[in-house]
C-alpha positions, -999 to 999 in steps of 0.1 A, spaced: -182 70 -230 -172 54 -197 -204 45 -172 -202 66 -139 -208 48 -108 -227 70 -88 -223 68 -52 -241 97 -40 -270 89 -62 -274 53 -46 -267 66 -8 -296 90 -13 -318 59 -27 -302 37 4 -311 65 28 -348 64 17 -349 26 20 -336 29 57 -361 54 69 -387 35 55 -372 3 78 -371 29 110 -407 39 104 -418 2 103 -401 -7 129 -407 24 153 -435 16 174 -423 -18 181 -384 -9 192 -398 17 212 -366 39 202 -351 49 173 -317 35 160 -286 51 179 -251 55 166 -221 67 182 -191 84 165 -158 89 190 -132 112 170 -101 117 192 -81 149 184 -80 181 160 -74 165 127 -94 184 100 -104 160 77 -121 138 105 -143 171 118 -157 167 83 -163 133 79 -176 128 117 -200 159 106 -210 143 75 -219 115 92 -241 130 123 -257 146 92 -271 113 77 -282 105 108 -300 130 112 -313 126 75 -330 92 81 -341 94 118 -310 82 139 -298 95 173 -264 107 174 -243 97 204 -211 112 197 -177 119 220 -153 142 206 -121 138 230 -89 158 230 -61 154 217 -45 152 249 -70 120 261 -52 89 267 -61 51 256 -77 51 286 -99 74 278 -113 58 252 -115 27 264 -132 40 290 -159 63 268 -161 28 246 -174 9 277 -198 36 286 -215 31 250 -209 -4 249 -239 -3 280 -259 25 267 -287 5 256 -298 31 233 -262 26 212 -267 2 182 -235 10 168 -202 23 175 -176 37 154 -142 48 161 -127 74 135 -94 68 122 -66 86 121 -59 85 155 -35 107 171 2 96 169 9 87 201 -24 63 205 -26 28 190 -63 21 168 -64 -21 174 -67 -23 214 -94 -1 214 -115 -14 184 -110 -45 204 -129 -27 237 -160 -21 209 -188 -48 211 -185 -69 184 -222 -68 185 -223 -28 179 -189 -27 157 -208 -2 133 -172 -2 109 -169 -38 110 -136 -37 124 -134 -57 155 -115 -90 152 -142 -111 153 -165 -96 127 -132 -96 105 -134 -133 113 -168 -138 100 -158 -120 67 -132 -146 63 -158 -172 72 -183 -161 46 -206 -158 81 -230 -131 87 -222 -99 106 -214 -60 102 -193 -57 72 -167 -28 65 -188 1 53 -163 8 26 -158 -25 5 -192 -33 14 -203 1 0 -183 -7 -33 -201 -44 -34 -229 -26 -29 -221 -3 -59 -213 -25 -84 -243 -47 -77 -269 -16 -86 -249 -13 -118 -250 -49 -131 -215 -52 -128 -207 -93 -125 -176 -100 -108 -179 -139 -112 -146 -151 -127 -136 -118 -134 -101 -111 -127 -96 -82 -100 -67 -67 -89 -66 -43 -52 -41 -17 -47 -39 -9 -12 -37 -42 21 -51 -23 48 -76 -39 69 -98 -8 65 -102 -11 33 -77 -32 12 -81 -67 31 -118 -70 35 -122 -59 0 -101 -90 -16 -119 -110 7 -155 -96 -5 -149 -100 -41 -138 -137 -34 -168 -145 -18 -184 -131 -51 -160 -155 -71 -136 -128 -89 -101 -139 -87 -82 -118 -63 -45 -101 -68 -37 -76 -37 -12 -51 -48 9 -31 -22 37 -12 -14 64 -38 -24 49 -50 -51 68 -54 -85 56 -46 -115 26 -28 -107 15 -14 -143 21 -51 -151 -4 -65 -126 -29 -34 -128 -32 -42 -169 -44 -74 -165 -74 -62 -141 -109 -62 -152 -116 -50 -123 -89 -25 -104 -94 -11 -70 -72 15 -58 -71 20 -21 -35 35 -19 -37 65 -4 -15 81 -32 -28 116 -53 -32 107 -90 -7 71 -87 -28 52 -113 -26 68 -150 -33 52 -183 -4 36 -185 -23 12 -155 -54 2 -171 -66 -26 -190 -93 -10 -219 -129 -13 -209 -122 -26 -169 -143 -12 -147 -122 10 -122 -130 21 -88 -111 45 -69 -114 51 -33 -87 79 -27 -94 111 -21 -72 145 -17 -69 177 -17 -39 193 -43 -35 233 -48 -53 240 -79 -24 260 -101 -41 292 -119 -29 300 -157 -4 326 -141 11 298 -122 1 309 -86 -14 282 -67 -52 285 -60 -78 264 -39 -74 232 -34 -89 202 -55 -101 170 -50 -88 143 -65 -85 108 -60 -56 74 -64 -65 75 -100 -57 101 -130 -97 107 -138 -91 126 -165 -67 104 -184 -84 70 -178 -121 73 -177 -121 78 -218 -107 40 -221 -123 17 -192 -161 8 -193 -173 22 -152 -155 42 -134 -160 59 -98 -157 96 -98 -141 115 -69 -158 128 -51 -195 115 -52 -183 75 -59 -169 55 -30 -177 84 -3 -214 86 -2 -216 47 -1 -192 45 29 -214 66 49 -247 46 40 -233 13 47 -223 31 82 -260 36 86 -273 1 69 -249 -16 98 -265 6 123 -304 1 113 -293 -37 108 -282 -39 146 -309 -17 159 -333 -44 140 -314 -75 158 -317 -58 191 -349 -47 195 -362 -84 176 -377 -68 145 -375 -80 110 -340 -82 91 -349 -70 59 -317 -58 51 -293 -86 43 -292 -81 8 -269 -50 13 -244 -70 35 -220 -94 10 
């Protein structure tokens, strides 16, 4: 029986830890930690992740400072809400929520973010010091998945790992992660050939595609570890063939794979939960640098 990685179990244990830090560190900073959240627009799925969020905040002692702007607000806007939290001094971290509408472009604003409060680790230059191997805020997904696998034991020194997805959300900073920690990288995209080829030889296989159910057994190489950071809603089909609520699902067939590969993440309660906390372990890290108290966090940050 395949090992489940459990996100939400080691986000809880991660949450603990960082109140712990904010107590410490309380009566010294004189505040508490501040992070701000700016969603732009309706879309559904990022009301529930923005709530989720302001939620953990709230869980572990940090101040929300969020904008929620229509969908009607122009670059400008932002950019100008953006420079109105870069000065807040009371804002460690600041976190633009993706999608974005349509008509409104996501790198020139993540560039208006100071690198210095980029709580996503998106701005250019914090991308740079990923590259580098040099300290900074790291992308709370990949670094949630490091993160992850390090609680489990899982060693990823000369381990051959393949990515599905090259975004620079996720895709990109994770190849670049686990080649800091040695594995030997593939990235798989879009116009890749040969994909069930590639994803079989993985001991390792991240799938950040963005695609319901893509990866089946036909993908896997026996007892890889497998870590899927999709997740989607499908209408659930009832035995008289009428559709039903939705389920969650994620890149990967669950069902089908997680009899044959050693780890797996399920969906939801893997990669989620761990995305959040590192949100919040960028923040508390930040709030630590700023207010000149002990960094006692760095072991969380690959």
């Amino acid at each position: 029986m395949s090992l489940r990685l459990d996100g939400k179990k080691l986000a809880g244990e991660l949450e603990e830890r960082l109140k712990f830090e904010i107590a410490a560190g309380l009566a010294k900073a004189g505040r508490p930690p501040g992070l701000a959240v700016i969603r732009v627009g309706e879309d559904p799925a990022s009301g529930v992740y923005v709530s989720n969020k302001e939620k953990a905040c709230a869980r572990i002692g940090v101040d929300s400072f969020g904008a929620h702007l229509p969908e009607t607000a122009s670059s400008e806007d932002v950019i100008e809400k953006i420079k109105g939290l870069n000065a807040n001094k009371k804002v460690d971290g600041i976190l633009l929520q993706l999608p974005l509408p349509a008509s409104m472009e996501a790198e020139p604003l993540l560039l208006n973010i100071d690198p210095d409060k980029d709580a996503d680790g998106l701005h250019t230059l914090n991308l740079g010091k990923l590259l580098k191997g040099e300290p900074g805020p790291r992308s709370c997904t990949p670094a949630g998945i490091m993160a992850l696998l390090a609680r489990n034991e899982i060693l990823l020194e000369g381990k051959r790992a393949v990515v599905v997805g090259r975004s620079m959300l996720v895709g990109q900073p994770m190849a670049l992660m686990l080649q800091a920690a040695n594995a030997t990288v593939t990235v798989a995209h879009s116009g890749t050939k040969n994909l069930t080829e590639l994803t079989r030889q993985a001991e390792l296989l991240v799938v950040a595609a963005g695609r319901p159910q893509m990866i089946g057994v036909d993908h896997i190489r026996p007892n890889s570890v497998v870590v899927d950071v999709g997740i989607h809603r499908l209408p659930k089909i009832s035995s008289d063939g009428s559709k039903e609520s939705r389920k969650l699902c994620g890149d990967v067939c669950f069902e089908e794979v997680s009899s044959i590969v050693s780890a797996i993440t399920p969906v939801p309660g893997g990669v989620g939960p761990m995305t959040v906390a590192m949100l919040l372990v960028n923040t508390v890290c930040r709030w630590q640098q700023h207010c000149g108290l002990s960094f006692n966090l760095g072991d969380l940050l690959p």
